[in-house]
N, C-alpha and C positions, 0 to 999 in steps of 0.2 A: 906426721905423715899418715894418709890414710892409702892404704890399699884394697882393693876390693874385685871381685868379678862377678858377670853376670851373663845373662844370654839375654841378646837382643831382639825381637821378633818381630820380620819385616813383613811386608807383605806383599802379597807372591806376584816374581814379577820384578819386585824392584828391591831385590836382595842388593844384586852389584851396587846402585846407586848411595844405598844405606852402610854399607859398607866401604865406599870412597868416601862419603862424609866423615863418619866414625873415625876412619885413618887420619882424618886431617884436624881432627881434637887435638887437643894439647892433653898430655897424662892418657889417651886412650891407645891400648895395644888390642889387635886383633888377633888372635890364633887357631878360630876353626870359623867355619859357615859349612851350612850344607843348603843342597837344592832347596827346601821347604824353609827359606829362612832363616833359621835358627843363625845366631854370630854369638861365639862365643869372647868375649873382653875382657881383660882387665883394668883396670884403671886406676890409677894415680895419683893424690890431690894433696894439697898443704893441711888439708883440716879438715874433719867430717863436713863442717859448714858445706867446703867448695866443693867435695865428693856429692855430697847431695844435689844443689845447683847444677853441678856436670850429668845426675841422673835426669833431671829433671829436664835439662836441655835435650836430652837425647831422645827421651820420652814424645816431645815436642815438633823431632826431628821427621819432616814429611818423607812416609812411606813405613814409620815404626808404628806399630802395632802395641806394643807393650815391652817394657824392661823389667827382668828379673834379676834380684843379688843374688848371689850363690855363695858369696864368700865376703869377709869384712874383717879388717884390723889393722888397729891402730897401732901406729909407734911415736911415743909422745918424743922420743932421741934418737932416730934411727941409726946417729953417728957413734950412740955408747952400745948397741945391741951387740948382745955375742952373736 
């Protein structure tokens, strides 16, 4: 399992729209935006592979400007972790 976050940088304007997309990813939680864009995410994936494909879609995603990680880690058993 890969978990990760990052801030999403839309461009201005069309925050909301980038942000209802976002919401309707599979593995992607929202929990801050402000006026100027900025989406703060986490996100969720089976394997760095798919973590990355999910960055890269998002990148792709009309009205995103740019995606930054902020945070990354892997749990190769999340089911044995203390």
């Amino acid at each position: 399992m890969n978990i990760s976050s990052a801030i999403v940088y839309a461009q201005p304007g069309r925050e909301p729209a980038v942000r209802a997309r976002l919401s309707s990813m599979p593995g992607v939680e929202i929990h801050a935006a402000s006026e100027d864009g900025k989406i703060v995410i986490t996100l969720e994936s089976e394997s760095d592979r798919s973590a990355t494909d999910q960055y890269e879609a998002i990148g792709r995603e009309e009205g995103v400007l740019n995606i930054a990680m902020v945070y990354q880690q892997t749990e190769s058993h999340p089911d044995q972790e203390i």
